[in-house]
C-alpha positions as CSV (number, residue, x, y, z in Angstrom):
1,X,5.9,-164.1,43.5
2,X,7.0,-167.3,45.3
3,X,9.1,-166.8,48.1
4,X,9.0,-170.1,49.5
5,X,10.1,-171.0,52.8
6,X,12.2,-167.7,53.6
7,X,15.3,-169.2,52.0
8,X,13.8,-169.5,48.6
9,X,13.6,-173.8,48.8
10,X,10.5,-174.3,46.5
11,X,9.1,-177.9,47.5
12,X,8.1,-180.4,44.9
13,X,5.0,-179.4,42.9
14,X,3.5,-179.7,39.6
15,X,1.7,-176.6,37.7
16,X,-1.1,-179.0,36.9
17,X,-2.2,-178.3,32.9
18,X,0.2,-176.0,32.1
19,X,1.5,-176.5,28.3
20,X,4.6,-174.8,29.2
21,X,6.7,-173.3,32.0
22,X,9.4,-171.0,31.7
23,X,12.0,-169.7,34.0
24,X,14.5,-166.9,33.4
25,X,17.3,-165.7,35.3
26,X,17.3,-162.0,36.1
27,X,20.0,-162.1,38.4
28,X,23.6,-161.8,37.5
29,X,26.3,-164.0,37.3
30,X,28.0,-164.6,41.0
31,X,25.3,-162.6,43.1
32,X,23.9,-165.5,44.3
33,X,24.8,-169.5,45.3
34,X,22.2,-172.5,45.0
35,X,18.7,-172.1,43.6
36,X,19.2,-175.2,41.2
37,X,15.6,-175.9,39.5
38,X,15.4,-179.8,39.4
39,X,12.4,-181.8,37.6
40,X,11.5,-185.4,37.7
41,X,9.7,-187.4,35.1
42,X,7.3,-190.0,36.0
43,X,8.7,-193.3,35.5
44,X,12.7,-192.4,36.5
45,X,14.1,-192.6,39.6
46,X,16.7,-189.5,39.6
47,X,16.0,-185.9,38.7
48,X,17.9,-183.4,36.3
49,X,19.6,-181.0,38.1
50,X,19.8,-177.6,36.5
51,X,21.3,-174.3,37.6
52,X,20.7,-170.9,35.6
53,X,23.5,-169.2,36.8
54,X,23.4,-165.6,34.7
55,X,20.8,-162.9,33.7
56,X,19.2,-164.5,30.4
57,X,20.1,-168.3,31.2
58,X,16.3,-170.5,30.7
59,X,14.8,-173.2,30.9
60,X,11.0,-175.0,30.2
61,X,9.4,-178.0,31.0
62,X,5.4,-179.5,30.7
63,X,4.2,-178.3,33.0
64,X,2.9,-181.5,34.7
65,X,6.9,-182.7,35.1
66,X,7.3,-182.7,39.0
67,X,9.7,-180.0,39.7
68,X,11.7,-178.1,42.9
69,X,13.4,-175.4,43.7
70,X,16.4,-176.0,45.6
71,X,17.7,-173.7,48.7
72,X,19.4,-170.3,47.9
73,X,22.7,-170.3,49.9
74,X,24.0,-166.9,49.9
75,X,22.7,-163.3,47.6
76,X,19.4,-162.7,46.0
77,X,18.1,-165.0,42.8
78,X,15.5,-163.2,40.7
79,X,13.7,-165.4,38.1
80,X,10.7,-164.2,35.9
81,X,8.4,-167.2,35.5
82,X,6.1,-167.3,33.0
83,X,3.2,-170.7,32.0
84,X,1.1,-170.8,28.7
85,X,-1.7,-172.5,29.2
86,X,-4.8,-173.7,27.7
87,X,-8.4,-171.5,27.4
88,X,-8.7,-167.7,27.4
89,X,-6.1,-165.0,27.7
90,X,-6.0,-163.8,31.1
91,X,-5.0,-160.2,29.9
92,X,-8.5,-160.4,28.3
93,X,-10.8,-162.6,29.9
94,X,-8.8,-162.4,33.7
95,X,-9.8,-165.2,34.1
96,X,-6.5,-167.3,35.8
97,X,-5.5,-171.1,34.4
98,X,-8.2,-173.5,35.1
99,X,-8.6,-175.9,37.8
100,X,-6.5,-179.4,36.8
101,X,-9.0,-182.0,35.7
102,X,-8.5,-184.6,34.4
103,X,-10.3,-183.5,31.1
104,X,-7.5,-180.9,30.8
105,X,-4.4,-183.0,31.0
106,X,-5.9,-185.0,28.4
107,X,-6.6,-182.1,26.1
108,X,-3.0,-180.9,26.4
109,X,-1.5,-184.1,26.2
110,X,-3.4,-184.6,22.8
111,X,-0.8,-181.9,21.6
112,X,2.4,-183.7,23.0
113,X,1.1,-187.7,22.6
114,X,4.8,-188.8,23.2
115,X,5.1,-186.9,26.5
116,X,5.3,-189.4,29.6
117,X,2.7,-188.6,32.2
């Protein structure tokens, strides 16, 4: 659970080696304004701008793709979040995602050669 800053503004961040992040909506459709998720890819100068605005609207992104969270204006935004990962299965080994080296990154990237890093 991330509650940001109190208004539920998530600053720019990266989830290191994550394969995969996912973010679903829970909330529904008019019980809350702002929230947009924007990510920014290396190399570009503007962002993508995307709002999930009903329960079952996602979204995914590498997980090394900068991303934020922007300010929730009015209501409550519930989102289940979920990353896949490399290594063990948590729910067996709890062990949580590795640390991000550098060893890592390559290793996932070696999957996705055409992604930008």
């Amino acid at each position: 659970n991330i509650s940001g800053d109190g208004d539920g503004k998530i600053g720019w961040h990266t989830d290191g080696v994550t394969l995969v992040t996912m973010a679903v909506m829970l909330s529904e459709e008019g019980s809350f304004q702002g929230g947009a998720i924007r990510l920014h890819a290396p190399g570009h100068t503007e962002y993508e701008n995307h709002t999930l605005s009903k329960a079952g609207d996602a979204i995914a992104w590498r997980g090394w793709t900068d991303h934020n969270v922007q300010k929730i204006w009015q209501g409550k935004r519930e989102v289940f979040v979920s990353e896949w990962w490399l290594g063990p299965d948590m729910t067996e080994s709890d062990v949580p995602r590795h640390k991000d080296l550098p060893e890592l990154t390559e290793q996932a990237l070696q999957l996705d050669a055409s992604s930008p890093m």
